[in-house]
C-alpha positions in Angstrom: 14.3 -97.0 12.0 14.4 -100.4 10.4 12.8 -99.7 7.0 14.4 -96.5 6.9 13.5 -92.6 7.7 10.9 -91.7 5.0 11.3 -87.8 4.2 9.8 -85.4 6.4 9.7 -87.7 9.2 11.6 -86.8 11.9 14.2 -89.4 12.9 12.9 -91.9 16.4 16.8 -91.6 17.3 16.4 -87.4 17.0 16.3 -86.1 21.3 14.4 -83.1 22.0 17.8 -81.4 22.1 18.4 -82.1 18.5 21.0 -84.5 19.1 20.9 -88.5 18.1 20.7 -90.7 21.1 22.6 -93.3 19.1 25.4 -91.6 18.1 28.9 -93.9 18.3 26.9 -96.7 18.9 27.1 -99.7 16.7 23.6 -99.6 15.6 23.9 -96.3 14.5 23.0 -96.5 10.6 26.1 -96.3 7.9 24.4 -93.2 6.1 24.6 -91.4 9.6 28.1 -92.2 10.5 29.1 -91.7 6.9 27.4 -87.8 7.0 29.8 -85.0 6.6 28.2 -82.1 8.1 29.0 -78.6 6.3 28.1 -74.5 6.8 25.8 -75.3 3.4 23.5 -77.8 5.1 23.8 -76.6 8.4 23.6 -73.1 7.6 23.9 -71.0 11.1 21.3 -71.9 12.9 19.2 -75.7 14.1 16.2 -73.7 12.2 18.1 -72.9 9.2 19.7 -77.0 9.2 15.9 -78.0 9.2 14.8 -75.9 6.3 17.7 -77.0 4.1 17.0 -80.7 5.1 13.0 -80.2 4.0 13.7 -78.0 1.0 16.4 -81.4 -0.2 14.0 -84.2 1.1 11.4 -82.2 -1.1 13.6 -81.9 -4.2 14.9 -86.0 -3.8 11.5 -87.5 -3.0 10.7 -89.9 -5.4 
């Protein structure tokens, strides 16, 4: 995404598995290979990762 991945849109790079297509290439973004995963924004569950990702794109939207 050129310009960026607005909040609430899902990302182009995002497979129907959940999984980025791009991942370890070079074009991956910086902010992706820089992400830390951890239990508090993945919680236990895919479904429980996307409500903590909409609940802090909510809270930092400008």
């Amino acid at each position: 995404m050129p310009l960026g991945k607005p909040a609430g849109v899902r990302c182009s790079q995002l497979t129907a598995e959940n999984t980025c297509a791009i991942f370890g290439q070079p074009e991956r973004p910086q902010v992706c290979v820089r992400l830390m995963p951890s239990q508090e924004m993945c919680g236990a569950s895919s479904a429980e990762a996307f409500r903590t990702l909409m609940l802090w794109e909510t809270a930092t939207a400008p």
